[in-house]
N, C-alpha and C positions, 0 to 999 in steps of 0.2 A: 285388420279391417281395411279395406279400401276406399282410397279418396273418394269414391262416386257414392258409394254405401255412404260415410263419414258426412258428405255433402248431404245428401238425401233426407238420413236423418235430420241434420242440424236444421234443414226446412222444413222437417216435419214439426220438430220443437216451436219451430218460430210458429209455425199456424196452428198451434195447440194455445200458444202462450197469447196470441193477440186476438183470438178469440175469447178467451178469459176475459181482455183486459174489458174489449170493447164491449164485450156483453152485460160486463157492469158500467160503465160509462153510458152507452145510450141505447135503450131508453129508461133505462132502469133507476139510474142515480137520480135522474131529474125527479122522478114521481114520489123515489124515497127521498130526496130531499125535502121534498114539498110536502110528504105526511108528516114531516117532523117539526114543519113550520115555517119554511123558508121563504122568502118572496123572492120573486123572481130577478132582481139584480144577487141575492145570497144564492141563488138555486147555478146562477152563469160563473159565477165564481166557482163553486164546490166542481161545477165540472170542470172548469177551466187549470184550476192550480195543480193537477198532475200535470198536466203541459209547464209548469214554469221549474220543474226539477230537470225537465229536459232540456231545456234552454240553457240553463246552467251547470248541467254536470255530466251531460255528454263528451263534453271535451277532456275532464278530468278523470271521467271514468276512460276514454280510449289510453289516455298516457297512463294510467294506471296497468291497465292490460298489458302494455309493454315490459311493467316492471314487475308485475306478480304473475303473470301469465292470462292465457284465455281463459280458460278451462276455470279459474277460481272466478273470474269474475265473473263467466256466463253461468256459473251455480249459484252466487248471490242474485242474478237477474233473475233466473228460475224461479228460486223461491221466494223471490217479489215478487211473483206473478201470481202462484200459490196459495201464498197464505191469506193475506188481506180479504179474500172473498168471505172468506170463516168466519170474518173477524164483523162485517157489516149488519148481520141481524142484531147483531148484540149494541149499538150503538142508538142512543137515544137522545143526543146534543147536537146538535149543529156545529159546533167545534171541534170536538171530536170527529166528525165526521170530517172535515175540510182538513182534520193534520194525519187524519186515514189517507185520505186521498192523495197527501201530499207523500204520505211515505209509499203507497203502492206506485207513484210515477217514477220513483227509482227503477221500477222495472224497466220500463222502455229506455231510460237514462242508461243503465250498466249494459243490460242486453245489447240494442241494438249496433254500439259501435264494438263490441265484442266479435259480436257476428261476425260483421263483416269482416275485421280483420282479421280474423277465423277464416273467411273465405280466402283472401288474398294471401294466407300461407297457405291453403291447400292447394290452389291453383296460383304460382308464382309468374306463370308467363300468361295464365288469362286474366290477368287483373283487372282488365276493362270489362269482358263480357259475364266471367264467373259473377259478381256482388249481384246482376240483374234478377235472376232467381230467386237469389238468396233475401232480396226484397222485396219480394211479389207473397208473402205469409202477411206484409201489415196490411195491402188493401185484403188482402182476404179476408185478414180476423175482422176489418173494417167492416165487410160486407153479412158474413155470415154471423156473427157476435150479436146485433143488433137486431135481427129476425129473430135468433135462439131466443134472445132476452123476453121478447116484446109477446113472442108465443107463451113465454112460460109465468108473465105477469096472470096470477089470481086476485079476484078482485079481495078475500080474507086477508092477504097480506104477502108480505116479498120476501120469505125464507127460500121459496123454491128458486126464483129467478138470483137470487146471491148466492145460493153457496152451489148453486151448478156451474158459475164460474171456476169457483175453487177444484172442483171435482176435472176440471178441463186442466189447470194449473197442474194437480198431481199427476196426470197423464203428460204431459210434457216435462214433469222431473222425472217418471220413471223411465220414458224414453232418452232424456237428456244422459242418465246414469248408464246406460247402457253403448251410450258414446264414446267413441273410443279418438283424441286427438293426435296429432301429430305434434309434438312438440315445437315452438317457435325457431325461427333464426336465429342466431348467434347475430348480438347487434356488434357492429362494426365500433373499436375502440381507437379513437383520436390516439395519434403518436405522439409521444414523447418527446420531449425539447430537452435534448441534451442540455446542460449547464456546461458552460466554456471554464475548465480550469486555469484559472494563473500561471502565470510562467513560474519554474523551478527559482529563477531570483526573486519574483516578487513576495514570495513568503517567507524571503531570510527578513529575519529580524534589521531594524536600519534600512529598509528600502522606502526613499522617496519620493513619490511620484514630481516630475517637473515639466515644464511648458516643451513641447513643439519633439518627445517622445512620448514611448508606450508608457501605460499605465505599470509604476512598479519598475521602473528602472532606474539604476544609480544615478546620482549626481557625477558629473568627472571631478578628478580631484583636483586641489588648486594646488597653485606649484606655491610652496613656502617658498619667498623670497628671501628669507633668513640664509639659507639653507645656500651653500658655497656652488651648488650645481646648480643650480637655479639662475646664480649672478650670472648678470652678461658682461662683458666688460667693458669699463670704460672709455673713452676715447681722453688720450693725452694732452696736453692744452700742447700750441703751439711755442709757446715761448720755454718751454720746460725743454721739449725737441729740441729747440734751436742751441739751446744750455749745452745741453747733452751731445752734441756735435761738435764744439765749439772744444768741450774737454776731454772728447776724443781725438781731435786734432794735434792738441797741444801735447798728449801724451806719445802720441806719435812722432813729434816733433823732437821730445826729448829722449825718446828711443836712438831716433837717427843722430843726435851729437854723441 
């Protein structure tokens, strides 16, 4: 498959999927909130708290992508986008609703930072212009999502306009599946810091480290003064010399008689 194919598709994924999302989101969530009793600060909320998955776990889901790959995480995006539509006729609490809504904003959360770094290894030297496309599927779903919804509200009730979401979800996993990615970069690994071995003396057994040498060097050894090479010699008192002279004279003296 070819990068431009590859590309193509993964926009066509994305304007399958943010059609789904938004055509439950507006205007559709607000009215089923409200048949189920909601006042209007609980109705701005239930719409609102998919947006607060994304505030927070965009950033964890792209480092994520780095380490398990694209390709897994924009499957879990996918099938958040998916499923959740199936799942809203069947809900009758307010509560339930609001941790529905929380778990379907995982979609746009894993999805979209996915993507793009999906883009930016297909196109490694367009990295500035390739993502712009590749961004242009959310005002869409934005746009067209919110008409589909608002057309297919009946005034007996909102099965049709929820789970035609979902039917838009399965069409963007069965295209998703038919994707075919490049696999990621080889990330670059920090070098290794040698460890500096010791010198061959400093691991003989008895090696002392001392001031103003290397680490691990002998002490010098002291000289025993005991020890007869070591002695310096004395110097002779003068009046022992003088002795000493005096009875060298005289034996000379008595040589000569």
């Amino acid at each position: 498959m070819t990068t431009s194919r590859s590309f193509i598709l993964l926009c066509t994924v994305g304007v399958f999927c943010f059609i789904s999302y938004n055509m439950v989101r507006m205007p559709v969530l607000a009215l089923f909130a409200e048949s189920l009793g909601a006042g209007p600060e609980r109705i701005g909320f239930i719409v609102s708290v998919s947006t607060l998955t994304g505030v927070f776990l965009k950033l964890p889901s792209g480092a994520l992508s780095d380490i398990y790959g694209r390709r897994f995480l924009l499957q879990i995006g996918v099938v958040a986008f998916g499923l959740p539509p199936f799942v809203y006729p069947w809900v009758t609490d307010l509560d339930v609703l609001t941790a529905l809504r929380f778990f379907h904003g995982l979609a746009t959360a894993i999805f979209a930072p996915s993507a793009l770094a999906t883009v930016a290894d297909l196109y490694r030297e367009r990295r500035g212009s390739a993502p712009g496309p590749d961004t242009a599927p959310t005002p869409s779903g934005g746009l067209v999502g919110p008409f589909i919804g608002g057309h297919l509200i009946p005034p007996p009730g909102f099965s049709s306009p929820l789970v035609t979401p979902g039917i838009f979800g399965c069409i963007a996993t069965a295209i998703f599946f038919s994707l075919r990615l490049p696999p990621p970069p080889p990330r670059p690994r920090a070098p290794r810091r040698r460890l500096e071995r010791p010198a061959a003396h400093a691991r003989r057994p008895g090696a002392i480290p001392h001031r103003g040498g290397p680490q691990g060097q002998r002490r010098p050894p002291r000289r025993n003064r005991a020890h007869p090479r070591h002695q310096r010699a004395q110097p002779v008192p003068q009046a022992e010399g003088a002795r000493a002279a005096r009875l060298e004279c005289s034996m000379q003296r008595g040589g000569t008689d």
